[in-house]
Rosetta silent file (secondary structure, phi, psi, omega in degrees, C-alpha in Angstrom):
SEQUENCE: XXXXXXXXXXXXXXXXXXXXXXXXXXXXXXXXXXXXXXXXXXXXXXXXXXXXXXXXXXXXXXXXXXXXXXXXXXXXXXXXXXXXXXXXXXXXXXXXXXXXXXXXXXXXXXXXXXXXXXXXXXXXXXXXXXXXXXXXXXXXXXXXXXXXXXXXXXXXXXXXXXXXXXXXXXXXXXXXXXXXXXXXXXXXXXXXXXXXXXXXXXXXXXXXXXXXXXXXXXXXXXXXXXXXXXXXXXXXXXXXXXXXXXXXXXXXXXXXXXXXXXXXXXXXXXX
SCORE:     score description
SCORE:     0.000 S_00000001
   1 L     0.000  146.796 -174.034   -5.780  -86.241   53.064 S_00000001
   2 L   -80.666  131.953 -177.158   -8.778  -84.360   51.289 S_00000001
   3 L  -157.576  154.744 -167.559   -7.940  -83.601   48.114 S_00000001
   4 H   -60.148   -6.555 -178.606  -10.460  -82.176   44.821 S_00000001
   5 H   -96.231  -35.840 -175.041  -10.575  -85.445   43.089 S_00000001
   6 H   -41.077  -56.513 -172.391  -11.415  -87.274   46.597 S_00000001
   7 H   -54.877  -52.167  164.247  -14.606  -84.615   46.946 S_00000001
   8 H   -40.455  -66.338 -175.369  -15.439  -85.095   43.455 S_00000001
   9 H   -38.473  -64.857  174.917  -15.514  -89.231   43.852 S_00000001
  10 H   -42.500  -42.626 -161.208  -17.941  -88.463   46.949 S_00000001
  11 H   -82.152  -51.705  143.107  -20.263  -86.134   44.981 S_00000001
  12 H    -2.472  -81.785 -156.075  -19.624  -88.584   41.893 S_00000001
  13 H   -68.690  -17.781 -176.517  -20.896  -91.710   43.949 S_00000001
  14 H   -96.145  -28.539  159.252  -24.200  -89.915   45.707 S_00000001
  15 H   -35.917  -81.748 -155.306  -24.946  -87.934   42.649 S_00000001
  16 H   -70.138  -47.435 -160.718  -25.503  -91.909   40.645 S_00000001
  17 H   -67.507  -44.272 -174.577  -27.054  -93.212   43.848 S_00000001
  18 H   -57.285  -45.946 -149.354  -29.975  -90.328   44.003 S_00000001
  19 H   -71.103  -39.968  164.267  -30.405  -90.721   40.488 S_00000001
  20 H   -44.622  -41.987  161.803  -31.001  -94.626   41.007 S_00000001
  21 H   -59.988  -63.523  160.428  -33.256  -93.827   43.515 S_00000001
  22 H   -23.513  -44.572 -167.595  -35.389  -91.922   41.584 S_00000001
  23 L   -80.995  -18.509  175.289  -35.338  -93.819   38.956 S_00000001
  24 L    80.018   29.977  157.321  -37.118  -96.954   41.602 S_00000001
  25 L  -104.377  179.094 -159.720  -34.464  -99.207   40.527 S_00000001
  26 L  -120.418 -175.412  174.361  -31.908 -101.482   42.680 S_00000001
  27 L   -86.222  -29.941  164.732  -27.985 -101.754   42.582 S_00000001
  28 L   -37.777  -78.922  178.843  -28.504 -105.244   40.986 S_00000001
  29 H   -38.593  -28.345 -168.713  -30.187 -103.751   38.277 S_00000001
  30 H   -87.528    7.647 -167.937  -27.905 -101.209   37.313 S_00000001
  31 H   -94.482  -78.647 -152.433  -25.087 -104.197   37.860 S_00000001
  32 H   -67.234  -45.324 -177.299  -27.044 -106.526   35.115 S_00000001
  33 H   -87.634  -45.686  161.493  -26.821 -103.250   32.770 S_00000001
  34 H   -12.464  -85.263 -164.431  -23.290 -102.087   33.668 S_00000001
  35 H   -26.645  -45.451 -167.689  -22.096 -105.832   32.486 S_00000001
  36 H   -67.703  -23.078  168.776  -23.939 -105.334   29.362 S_00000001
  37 H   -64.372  -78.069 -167.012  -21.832 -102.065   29.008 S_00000001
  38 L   152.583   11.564  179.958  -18.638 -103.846   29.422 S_00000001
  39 L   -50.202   93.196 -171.894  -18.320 -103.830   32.964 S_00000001
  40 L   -71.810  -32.983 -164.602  -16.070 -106.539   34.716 S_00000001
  41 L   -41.128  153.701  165.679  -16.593 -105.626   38.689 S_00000001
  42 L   -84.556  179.954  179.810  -18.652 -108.145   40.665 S_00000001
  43 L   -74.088   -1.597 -177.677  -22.397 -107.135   42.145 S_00000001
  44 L   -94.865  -15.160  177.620  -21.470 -107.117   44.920 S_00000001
  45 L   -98.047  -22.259  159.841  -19.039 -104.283   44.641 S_00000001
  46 H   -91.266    7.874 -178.304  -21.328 -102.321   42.749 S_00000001
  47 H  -111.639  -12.420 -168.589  -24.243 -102.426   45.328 S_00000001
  48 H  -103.484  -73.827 -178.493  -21.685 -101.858   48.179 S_00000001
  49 H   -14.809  -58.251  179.468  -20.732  -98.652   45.491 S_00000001
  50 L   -53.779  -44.323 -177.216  -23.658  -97.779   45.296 S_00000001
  51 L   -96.750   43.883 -175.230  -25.000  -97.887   48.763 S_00000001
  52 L    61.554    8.771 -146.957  -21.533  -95.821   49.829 S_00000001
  53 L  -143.672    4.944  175.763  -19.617  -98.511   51.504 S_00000001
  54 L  -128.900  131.322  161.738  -17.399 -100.115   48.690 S_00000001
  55 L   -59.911  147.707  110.372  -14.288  -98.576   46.694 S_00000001
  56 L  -135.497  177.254  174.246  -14.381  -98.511   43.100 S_00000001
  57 L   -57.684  127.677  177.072  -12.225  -97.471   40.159 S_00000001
  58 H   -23.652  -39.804 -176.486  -12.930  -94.506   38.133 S_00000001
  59 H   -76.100  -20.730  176.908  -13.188  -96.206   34.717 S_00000001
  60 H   -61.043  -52.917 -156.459  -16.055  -98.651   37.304 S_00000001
  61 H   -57.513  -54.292  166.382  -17.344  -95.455   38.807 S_00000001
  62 H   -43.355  -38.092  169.943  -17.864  -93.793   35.462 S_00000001
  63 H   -89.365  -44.422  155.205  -19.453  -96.851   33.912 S_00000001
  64 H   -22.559  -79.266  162.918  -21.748  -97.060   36.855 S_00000001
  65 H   -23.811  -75.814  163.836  -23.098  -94.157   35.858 S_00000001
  66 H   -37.058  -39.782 -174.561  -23.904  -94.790   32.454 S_00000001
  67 H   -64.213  -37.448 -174.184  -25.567  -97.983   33.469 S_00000001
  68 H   -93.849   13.186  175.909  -27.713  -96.264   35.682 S_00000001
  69 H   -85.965  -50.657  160.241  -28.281  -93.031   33.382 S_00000001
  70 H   -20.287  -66.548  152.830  -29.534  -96.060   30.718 S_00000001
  71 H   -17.760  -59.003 -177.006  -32.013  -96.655   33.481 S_00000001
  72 H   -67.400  -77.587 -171.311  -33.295  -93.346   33.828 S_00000001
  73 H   -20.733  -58.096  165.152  -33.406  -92.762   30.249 S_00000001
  74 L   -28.405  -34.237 -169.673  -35.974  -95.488   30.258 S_00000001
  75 L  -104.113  113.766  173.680  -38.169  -94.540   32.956 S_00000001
  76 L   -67.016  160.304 -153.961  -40.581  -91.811   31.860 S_00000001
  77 L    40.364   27.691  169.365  -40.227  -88.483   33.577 S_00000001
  78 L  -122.369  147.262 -160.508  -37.045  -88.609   35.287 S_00000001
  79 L   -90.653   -2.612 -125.943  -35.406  -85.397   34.200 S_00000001
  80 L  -103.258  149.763  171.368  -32.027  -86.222   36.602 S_00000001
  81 L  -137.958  129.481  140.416  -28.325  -87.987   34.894 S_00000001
  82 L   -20.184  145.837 -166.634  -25.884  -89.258   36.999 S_00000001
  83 L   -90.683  103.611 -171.668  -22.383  -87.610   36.204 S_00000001
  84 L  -113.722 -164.820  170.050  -20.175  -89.539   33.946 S_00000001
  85 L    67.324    0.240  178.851  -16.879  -88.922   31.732 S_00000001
  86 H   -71.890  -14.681  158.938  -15.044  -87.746   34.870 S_00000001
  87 H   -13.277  -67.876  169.896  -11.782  -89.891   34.286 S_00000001
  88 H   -78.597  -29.857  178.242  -10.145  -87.739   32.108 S_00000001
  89 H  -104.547   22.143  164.424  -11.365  -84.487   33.918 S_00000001
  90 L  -110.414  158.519  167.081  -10.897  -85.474   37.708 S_00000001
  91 L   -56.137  151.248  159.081   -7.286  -85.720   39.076 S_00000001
  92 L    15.646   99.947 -168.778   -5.227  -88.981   39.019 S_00000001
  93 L   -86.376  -14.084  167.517   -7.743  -91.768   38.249 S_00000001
  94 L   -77.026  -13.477  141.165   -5.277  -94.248   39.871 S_00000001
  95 L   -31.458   89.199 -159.740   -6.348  -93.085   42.998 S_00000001
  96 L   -73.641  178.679  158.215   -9.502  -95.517   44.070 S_00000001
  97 L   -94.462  134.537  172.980  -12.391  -94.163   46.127 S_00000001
  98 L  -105.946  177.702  178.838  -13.009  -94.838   49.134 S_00000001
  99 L   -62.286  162.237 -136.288  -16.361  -94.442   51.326 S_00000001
 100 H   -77.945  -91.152  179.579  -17.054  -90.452   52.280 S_00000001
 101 H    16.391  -56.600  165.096  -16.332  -91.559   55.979 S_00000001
 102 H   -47.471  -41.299  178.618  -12.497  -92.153   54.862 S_00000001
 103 L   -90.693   -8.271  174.631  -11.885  -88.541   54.283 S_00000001
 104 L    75.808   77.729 -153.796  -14.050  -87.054   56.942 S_00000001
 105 L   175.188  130.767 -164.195  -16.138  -85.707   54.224 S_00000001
 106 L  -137.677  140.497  151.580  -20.117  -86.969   53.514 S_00000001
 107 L   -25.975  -42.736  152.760  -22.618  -86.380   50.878 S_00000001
 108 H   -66.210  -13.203  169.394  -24.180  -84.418   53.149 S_00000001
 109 H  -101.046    4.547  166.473  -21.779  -81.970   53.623 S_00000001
 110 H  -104.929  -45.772  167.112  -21.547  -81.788   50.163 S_00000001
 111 H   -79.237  -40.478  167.239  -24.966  -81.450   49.192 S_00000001
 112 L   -32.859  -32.626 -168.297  -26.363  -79.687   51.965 S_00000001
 113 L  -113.875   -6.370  144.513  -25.465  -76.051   51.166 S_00000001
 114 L   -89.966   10.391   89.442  -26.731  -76.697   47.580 S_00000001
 115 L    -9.257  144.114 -169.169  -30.095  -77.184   48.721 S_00000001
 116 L   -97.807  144.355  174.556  -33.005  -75.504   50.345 S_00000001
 117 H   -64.343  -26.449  160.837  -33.103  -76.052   54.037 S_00000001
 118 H   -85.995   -0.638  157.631  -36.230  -77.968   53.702 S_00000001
 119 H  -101.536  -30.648 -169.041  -34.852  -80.620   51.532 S_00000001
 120 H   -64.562  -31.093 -174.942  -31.699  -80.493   53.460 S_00000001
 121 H   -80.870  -28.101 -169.902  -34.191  -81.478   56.571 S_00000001
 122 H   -75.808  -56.666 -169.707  -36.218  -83.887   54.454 S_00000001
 123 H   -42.265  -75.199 -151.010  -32.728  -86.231   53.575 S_00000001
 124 H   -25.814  -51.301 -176.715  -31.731  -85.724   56.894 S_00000001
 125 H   -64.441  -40.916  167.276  -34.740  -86.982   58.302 S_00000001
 126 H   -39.519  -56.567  177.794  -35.069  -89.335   55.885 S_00000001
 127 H   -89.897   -2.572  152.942  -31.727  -91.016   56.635 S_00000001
 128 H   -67.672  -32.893 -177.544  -32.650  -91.222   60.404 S_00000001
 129 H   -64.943  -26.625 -172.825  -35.772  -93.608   59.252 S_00000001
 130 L   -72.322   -6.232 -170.591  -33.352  -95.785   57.207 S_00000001
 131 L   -99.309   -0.158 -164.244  -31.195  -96.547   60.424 S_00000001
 132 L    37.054   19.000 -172.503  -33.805  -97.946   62.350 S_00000001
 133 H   -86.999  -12.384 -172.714  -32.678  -96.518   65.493 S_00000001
 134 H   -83.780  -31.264 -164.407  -36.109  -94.570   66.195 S_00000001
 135 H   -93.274   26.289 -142.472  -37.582  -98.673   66.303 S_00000001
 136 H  -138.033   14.043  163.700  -34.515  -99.519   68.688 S_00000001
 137 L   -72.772  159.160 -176.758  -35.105  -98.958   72.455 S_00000001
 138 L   113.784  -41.114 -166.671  -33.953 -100.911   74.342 S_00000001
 139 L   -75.542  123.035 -165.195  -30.992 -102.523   72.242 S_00000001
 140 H   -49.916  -60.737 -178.807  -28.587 -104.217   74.181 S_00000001
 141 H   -42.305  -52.393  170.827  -25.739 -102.995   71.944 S_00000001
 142 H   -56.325  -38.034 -170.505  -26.939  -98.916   72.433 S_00000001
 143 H   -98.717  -18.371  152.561  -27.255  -99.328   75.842 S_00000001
 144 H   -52.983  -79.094 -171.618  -23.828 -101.135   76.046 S_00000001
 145 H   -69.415   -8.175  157.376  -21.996  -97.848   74.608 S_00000001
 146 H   -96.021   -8.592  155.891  -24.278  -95.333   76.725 S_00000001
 147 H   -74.997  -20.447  146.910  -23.538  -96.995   79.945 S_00000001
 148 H   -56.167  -34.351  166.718  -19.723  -97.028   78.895 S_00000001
 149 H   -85.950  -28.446  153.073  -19.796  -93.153   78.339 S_00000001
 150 H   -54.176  -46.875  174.922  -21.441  -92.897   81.935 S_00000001
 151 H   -38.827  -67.421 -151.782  -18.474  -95.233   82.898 S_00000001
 152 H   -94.279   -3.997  144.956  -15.576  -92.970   81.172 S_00000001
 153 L  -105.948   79.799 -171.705  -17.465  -89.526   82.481 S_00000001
 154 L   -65.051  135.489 -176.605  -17.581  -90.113   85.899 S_00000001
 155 L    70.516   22.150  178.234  -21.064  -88.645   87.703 S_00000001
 156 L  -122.983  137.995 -155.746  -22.523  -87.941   84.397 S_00000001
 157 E   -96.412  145.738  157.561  -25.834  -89.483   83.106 S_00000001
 158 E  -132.041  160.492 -173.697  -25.421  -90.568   78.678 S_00000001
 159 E  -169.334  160.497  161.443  -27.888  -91.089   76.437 S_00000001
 160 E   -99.755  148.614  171.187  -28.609  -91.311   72.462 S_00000001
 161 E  -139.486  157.248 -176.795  -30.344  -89.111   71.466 S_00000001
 162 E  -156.383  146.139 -166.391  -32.022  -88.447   67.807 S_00000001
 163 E   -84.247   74.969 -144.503  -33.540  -85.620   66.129 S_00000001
 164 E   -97.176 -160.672 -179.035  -36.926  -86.267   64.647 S_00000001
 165 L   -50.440    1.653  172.510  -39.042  -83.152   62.950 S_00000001
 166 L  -173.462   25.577 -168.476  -39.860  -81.848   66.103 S_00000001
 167 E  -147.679  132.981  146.932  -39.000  -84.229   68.888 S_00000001
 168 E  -105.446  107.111  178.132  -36.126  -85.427   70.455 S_00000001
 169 E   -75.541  123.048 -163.150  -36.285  -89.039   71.103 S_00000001
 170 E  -105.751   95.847 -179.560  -34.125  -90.751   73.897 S_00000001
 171 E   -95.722    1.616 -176.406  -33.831  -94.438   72.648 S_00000001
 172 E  -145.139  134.334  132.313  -30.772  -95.672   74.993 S_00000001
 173 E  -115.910  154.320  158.363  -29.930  -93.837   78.532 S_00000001
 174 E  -127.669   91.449 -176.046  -27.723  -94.203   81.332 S_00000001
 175 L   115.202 -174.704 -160.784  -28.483  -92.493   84.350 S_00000001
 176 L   -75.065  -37.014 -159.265  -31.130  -89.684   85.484 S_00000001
 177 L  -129.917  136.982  161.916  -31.223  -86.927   83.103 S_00000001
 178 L   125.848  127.071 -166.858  -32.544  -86.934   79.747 S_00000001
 179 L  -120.183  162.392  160.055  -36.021  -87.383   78.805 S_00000001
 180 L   -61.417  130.398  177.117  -38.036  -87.302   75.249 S_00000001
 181 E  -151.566  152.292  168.193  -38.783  -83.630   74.423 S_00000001
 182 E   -66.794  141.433 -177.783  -39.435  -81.147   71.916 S_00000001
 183 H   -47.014  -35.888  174.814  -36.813  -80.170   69.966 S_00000001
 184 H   -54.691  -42.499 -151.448  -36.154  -76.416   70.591 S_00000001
 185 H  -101.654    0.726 -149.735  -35.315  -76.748   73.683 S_00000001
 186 L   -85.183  179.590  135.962  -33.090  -80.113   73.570 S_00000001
 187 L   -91.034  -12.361 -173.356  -29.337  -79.619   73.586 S_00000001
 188 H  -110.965   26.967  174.222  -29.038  -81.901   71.272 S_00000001
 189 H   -86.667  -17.377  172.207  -30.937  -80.579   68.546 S_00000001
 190 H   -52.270  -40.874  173.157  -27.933  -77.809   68.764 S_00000001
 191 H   -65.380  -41.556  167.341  -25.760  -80.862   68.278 S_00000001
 192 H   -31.457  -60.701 -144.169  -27.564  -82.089   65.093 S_00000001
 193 L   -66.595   -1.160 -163.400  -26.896  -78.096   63.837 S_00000001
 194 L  -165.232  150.629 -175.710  -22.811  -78.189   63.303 S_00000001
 195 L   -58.509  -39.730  179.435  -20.332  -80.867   62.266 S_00000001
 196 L   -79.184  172.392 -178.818  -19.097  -80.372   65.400 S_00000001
 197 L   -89.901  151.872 -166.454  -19.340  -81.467   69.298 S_00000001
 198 L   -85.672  125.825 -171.679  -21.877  -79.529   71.258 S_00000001
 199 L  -151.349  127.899  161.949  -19.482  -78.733   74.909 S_00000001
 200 L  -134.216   73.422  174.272  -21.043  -76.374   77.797 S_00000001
 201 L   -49.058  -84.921  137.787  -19.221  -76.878   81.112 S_00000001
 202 L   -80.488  113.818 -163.190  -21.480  -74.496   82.722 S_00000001
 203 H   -64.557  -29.146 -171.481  -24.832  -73.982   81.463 S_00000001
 204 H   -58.380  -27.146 -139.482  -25.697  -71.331   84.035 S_00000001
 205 H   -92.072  -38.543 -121.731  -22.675  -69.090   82.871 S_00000001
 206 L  -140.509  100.851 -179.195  -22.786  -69.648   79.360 S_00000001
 207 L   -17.989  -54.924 -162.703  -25.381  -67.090   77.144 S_00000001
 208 L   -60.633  -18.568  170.933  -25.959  -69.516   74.594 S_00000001
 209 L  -122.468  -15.973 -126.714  -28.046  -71.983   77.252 S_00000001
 210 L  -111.880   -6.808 -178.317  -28.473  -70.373   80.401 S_00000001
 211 L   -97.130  -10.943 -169.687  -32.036  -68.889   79.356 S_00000001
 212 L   -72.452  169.708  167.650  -32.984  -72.643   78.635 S_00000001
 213 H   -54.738  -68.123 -173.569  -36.043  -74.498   80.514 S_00000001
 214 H   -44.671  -38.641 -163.437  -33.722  -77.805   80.875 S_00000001
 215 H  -119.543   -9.107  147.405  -31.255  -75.354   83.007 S_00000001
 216 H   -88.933   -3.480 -177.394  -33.347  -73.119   84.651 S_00000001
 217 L  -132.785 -171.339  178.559  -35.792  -75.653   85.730 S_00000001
 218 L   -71.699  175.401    6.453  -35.496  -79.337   86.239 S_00000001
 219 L   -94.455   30.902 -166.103  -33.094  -81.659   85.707 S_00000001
 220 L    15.662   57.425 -133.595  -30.943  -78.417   85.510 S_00000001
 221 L   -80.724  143.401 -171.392  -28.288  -79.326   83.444 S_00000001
 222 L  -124.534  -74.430  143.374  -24.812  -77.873   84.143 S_00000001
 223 E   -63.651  114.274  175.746  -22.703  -79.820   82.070 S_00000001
 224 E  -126.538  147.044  149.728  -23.246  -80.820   78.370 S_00000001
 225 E  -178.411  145.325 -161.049  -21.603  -82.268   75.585 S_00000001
 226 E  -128.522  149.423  178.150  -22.840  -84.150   72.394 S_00000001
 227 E  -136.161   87.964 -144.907  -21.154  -85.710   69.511 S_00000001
 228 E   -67.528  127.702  170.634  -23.400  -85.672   66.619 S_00000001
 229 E   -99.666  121.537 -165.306  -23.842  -89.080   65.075 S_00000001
 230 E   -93.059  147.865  172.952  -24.701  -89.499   61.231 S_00000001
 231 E   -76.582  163.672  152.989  -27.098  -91.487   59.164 S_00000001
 232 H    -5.423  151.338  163.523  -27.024  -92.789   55.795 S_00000001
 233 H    88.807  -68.998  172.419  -25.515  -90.406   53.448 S_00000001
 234 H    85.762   62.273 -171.962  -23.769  -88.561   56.620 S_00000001
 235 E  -114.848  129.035 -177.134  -26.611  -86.614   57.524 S_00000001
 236 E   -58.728   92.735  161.413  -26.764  -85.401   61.682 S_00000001
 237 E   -52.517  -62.586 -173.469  -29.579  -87.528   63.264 S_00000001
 238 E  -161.304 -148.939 -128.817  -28.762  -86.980   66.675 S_00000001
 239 E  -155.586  105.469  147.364  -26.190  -86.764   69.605 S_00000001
 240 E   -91.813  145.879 -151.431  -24.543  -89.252   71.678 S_00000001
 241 E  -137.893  158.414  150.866  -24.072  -86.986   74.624 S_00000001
 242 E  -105.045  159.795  138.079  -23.146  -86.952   78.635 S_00000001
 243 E  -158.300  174.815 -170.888  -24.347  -84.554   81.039 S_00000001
 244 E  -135.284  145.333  155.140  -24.490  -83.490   84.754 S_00000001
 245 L   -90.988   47.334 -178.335  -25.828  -80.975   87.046 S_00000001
 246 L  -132.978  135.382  170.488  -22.383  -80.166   88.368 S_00000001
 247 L   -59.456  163.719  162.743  -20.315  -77.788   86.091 S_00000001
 248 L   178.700  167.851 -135.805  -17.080  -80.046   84.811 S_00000001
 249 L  -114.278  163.566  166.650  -14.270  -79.050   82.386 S_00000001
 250 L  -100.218  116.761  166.544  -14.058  -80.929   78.766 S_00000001
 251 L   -72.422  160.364  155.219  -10.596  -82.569   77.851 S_00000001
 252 L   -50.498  -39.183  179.973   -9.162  -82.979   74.506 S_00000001
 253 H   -67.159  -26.935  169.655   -9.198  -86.481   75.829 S_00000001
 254 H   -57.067  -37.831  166.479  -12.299  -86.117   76.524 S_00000001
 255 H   -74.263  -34.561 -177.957  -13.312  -85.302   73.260 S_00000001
 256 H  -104.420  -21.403  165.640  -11.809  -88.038   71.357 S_00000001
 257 H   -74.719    0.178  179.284  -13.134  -90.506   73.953 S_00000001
 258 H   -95.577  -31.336 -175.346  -16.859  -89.301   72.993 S_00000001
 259 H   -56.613  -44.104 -162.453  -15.776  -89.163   69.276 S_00000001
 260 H   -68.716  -61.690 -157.096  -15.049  -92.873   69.504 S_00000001
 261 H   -46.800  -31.095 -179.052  -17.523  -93.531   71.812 S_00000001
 262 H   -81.327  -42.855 -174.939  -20.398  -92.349   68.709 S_00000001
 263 H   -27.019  -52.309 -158.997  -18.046  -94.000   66.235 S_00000001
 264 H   -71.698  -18.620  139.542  -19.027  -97.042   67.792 S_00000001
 265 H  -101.714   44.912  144.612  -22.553  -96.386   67.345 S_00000001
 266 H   -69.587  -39.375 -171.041  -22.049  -95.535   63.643 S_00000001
 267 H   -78.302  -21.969  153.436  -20.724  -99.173   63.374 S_00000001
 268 L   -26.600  -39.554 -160.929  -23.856 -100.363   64.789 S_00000001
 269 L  -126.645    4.797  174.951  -25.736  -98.599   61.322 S_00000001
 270 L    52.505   65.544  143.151  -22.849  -99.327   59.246 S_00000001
 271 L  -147.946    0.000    0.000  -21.642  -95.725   58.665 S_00000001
């Protein structure tokens, strides 16, 4: 369950990480000053902290900080401090953290709407490069879960799809439709846009597409739906998506078998 200390933790742990970044130091380092602090955790739990993907404790999370505000301090011109002293002023510090992903809750969805839309687009973009999925046609595993979403949506073509600054790039398909394109026009730069899955049963019918290129011309797409998949961070790269040129209804079931179906290439990028 989401709860204000959870949100906090999240904000907490990405907060220390930018500031780390910035500073052009590693999670090792800030590990070798932690200890020196009074730190007990091993490095390995504070670089899995660090990078998002490891729990720690509050009084760790807190010391974290410090180690890497030390850091900063150090480094001429960085203006930025990691947030510390939250123990006593977050809710119930027996409560570990876990990675954003447990709560359905991301740094990006936290940070995003404090931010100018061109920064929000620079992470974002940013944490598409760090996945290596733009260097990744081809990959047996990616094309193993979009020929399985052709499988489970019978007479519907899948594909990954990923959003760069103006392109959409198709690194895995299964079946006939979906090509590399510019972005305005994609459907699945719509998915990128919202937390949520992108679902058009019929595109002719349905205002929000029915003026596009893709559906008034070829491959005339009738049926869509995308399930945005996140980067580093938990910033919207792109879309694993099916579609058809036959209208065809969307299930709930339907919906949580595409949910999975990206899930599974999050575990691919370890998010």
């Amino acid at each position: 369950m989401r709860t204000g200390s959870n949100v906090k933790a999240v904000t907490q742990q990405w907060l220390t990480q930018q500031v780390l970044a910035d500073v052009g130091a590693d999670p090792f380092e800030a590990w070798v000053v932690y200890v020196g602090l009074g730190g007990t955790a091993d490095g390995v739990v504070v670089d899995g902290y660090l990078n998002g993907l490891l729990p720690a404790r509050a009084e760790d999370r807190d010391l974290i900080a410090r180690a890497v505000n030390v850091l900063a301090e150090e480094t001429p011109g960085t203006g930025t401090r990691a947030p510390s002293g939250v123990q006593s002023a977050w809710a119930d510090r027996e409560e570990p953290f876990a990675s954003w992903s447990t709560y359905g809750i991301s740094p990006a969805d936290l940070i995003a709407p404090l931010v100018s839309a061109r920064r929000a687009e620079l992470l974002r973009l940013e944490s598409l490069e760090r996945t290596g999925l733009l260097r990744c046609v081809g990959e047996d595993q990616v094309d193993a879960i979009t020929a399985e979403a052709a499988r489970r949506f019978p007479g519907c073509s899948s594909s990954l799809a990923l959003i760069t600054r103006d392109r959409q790039v198709i690194t895995s398909i299964s079946g006939t439709i979906g090509t590399d394109g510019p972005r305005g026009t994609s459907f699945c730069h719509r998915t990128v846009g919202d937390a949520q899955p992108f679902v058009v049963t019929d595109a002719a019918l349905d205002p929000r597409v029915s003026s596009n290129p893709l559906v008034t011309g070829g491959p005339r797409i009738r049926f869509y739906a995308g399930y945005p998949v996140r980067g580093p961070g938990g910033w919207r790269i792109g879309s694993l998506c099916v579609m058809s040129d036959e209208p065809r209804g969307f299930s709930p079931a339907d919906a949580r078998t595409l949910e999975l179906l990206a899930a599974s290439v999050q575990g691919l990028i370890g998010v």
